[in-house]
N, C-alpha and C positions, 0 to 999 in steps of 0.2 A: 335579257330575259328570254327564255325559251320553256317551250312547251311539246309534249308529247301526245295531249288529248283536246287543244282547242288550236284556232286558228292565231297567231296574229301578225297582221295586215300592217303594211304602212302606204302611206298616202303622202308624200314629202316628207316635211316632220312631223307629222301625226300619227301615232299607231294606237290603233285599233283590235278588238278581240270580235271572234264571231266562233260560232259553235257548230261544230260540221255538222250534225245532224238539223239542227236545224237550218242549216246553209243548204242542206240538199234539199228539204219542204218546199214546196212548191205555195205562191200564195203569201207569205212572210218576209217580214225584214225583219232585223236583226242587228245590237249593236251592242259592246261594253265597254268604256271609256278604257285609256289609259292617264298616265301623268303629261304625258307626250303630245305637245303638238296645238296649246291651246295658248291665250294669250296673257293668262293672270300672275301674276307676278307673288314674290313669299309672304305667308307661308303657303300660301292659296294650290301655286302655279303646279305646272302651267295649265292642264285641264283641271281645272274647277267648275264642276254644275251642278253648283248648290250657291240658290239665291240666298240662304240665309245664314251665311257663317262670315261677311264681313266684307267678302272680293266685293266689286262696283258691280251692278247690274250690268252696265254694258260689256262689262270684259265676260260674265257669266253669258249673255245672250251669245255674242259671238262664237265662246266654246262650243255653245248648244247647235250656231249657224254651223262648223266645221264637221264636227260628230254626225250630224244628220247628213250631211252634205256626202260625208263617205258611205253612209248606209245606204242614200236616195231618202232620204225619210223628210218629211218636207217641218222643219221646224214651229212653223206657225199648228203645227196640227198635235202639239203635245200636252199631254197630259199629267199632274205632279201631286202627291197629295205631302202633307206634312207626317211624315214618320217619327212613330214613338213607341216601336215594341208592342204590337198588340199582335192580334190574331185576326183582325177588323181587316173586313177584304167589302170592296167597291164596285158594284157592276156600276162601267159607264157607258155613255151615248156619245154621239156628234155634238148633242147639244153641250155638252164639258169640256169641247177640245179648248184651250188657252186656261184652264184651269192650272194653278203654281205657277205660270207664266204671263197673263196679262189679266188675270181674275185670282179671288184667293182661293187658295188653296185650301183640298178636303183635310180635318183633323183627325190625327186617330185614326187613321186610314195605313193600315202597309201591306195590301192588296188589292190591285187593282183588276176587274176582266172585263173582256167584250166581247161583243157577238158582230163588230161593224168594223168593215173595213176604212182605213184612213184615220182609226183613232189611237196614236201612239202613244202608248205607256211606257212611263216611266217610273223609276227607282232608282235609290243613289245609296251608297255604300263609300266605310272604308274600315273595312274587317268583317262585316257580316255577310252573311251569304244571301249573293241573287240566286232567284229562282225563276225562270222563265219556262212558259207552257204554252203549247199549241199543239190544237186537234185540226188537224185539214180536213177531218170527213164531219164532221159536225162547224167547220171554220168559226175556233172561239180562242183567244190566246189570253194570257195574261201574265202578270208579273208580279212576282212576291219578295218582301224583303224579310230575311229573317237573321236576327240576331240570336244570341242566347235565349232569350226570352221567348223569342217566337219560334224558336225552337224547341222550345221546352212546351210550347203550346201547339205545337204540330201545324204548322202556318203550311206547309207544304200541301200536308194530308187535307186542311181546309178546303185550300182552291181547288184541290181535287174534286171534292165534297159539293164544291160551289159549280164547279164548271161540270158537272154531273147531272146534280138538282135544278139548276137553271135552263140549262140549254143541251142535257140530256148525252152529253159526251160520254165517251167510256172509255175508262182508262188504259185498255191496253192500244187507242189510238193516239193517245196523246203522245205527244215528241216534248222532251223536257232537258231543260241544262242547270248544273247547277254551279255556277257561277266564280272567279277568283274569289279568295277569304282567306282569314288567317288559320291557318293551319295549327295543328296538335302544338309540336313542339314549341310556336310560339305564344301560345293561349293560356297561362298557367289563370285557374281561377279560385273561389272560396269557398270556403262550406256551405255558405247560404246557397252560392249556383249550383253545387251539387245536389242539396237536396229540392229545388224546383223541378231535379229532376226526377225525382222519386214517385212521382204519380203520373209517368210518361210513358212506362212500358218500353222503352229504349234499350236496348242493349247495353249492360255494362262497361261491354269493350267501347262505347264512347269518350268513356275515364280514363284517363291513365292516374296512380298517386303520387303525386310529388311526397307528401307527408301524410299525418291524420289532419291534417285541417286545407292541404293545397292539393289542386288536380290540374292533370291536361287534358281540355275539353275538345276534342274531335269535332268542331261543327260541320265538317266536308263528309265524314262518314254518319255522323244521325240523321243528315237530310238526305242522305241516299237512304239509309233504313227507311226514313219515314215515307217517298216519296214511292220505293219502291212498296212499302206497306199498303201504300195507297191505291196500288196495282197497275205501277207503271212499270212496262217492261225494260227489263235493264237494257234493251236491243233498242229501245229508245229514249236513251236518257244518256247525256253528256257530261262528264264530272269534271273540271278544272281542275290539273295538277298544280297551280299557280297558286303562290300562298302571297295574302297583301302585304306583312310587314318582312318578310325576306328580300321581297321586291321593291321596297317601299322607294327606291327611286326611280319605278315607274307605276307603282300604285301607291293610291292616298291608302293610308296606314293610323290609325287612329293609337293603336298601342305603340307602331315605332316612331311615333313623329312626337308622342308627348300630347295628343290632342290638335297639335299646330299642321293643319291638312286644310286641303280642299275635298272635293267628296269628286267620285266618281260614279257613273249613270251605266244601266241597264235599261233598253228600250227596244218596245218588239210592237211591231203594227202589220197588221192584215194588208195586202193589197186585192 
């Protein structure tokens, strides 16, 4: 696996993604799983961190001890909510860290921000696109999961929206990446997901047509539209040329595996 516009790292057998703009931020840490390097076995393996798709918690906690362990991010201090395609975004505190971890988890929740240092968010993916943000001059980060759906609902432009109206950010300070995902030519989709997108103001060049009823849906390019919409400058914003199911034996891949994955984690916490 190789890349042209992200980092990735290894740490024995473990590799790891991180995003140079925000690797240069001062104040942040940073991380996004690969398949590499964890201890779950098929069809999980080997990083899996996702408590709720069948691996044993303990094989799940140790991936989560490894991952953080190469970021510095101190594992007891993480954050999870249960994802399900919304637009629902989560200002959290100190007082939520073990939440998806050793408390249950927020529902309907697939954005998470914060304004405190030591509370590490999380998101987990295998084809949809992470979204990670961070303002150093206002110090507020957060992390967004967006699928088709919440793409189609502008989840990107939200946190924008959120880390604005909340705690007064402005978007051309914000440092943003957007994350591995599966790519154009692997993503044939239906008519129904075409027309969700019809009241989104999106660019058509997001489509390509297979037929009159099948398309290939670009989620790497509408969340640049939408983020850059949003009035992030392209001179801060990170786009992953890494597609999941091309790669899928080193990223979890929900279209090339048949469903049979593990999930992979995006996590960013203030220091």
């Amino acid at each position: 696996m190789k890349s042209n516009t992200v980092n990735i790292n290894r740490v024995g057998e473990l590799q790891y993604i991180t995003f140079p703009k925000l690797s240069a931020a001062p104040g942040v840490r940073h991380v996004f799983s690969t398949r590499k390097g964890g201890v779950s076995g098929a069809p999980y393996g080997e990083m899996n961190l996702s408590f709720n798709n069948g691996d044993s918690r303990e094989n799940v906690l140790e991936n989560y001890r490894r991952i953080c362990s190469a970021a510095g991010i101190d594992p007891s201090r993480l954050v999870l909510s249960r994802q399900t395609h919304t637009k629902n975004i989560k200002t959290v505190t100190a007082k939520d860290i073990g939440t998806g971890v050793y408390k249950p988890s927020f529902h309907d929740v697939d954005g998470l921000i914060t304004n405190e240092p030591g509370v590490a968010l999380v998101t987990q993916y295998a084809d949809c696109v992470p979204l990670l943000f961070y303002d150093p001059v206002a110090r507020v980060c957060a992390n967004s999961h967006s699928g088709w759906r919440g793409t189609a609902l502008k989840i990107g432009a939200e946190t924008v929206k959120r880390m604005r109206g909340e705690f007064g950010c402005k978007p051309e300070n914000i440092i943003a990446a957007i994350g591995p995902c599966i790519c154009k030519n692997c993503y044939e989709v239906d008519l129904p997901v075409y027309n969700a997108f019809k009241e989104s103001g999106l660019s058509p060049d997001i489509f390509t047509p297979v037929d009159s009823e099948h398309f290939l849906l670009d989620l790497r390019l509408a969340n640049r539209e939408i983020l850059l919409g949003a009035g992030i400058l392209p001179e801060n914003l990170d786009v992953a040329d890494l597609c999941t199911a091309e790669n899928s034996r080193f990223l979890h891949s929900h279209r090339a595996t048949g469903g049979k994955r593990g999930n992979l984690a995006a996590i960013i916490e203030m220091i």
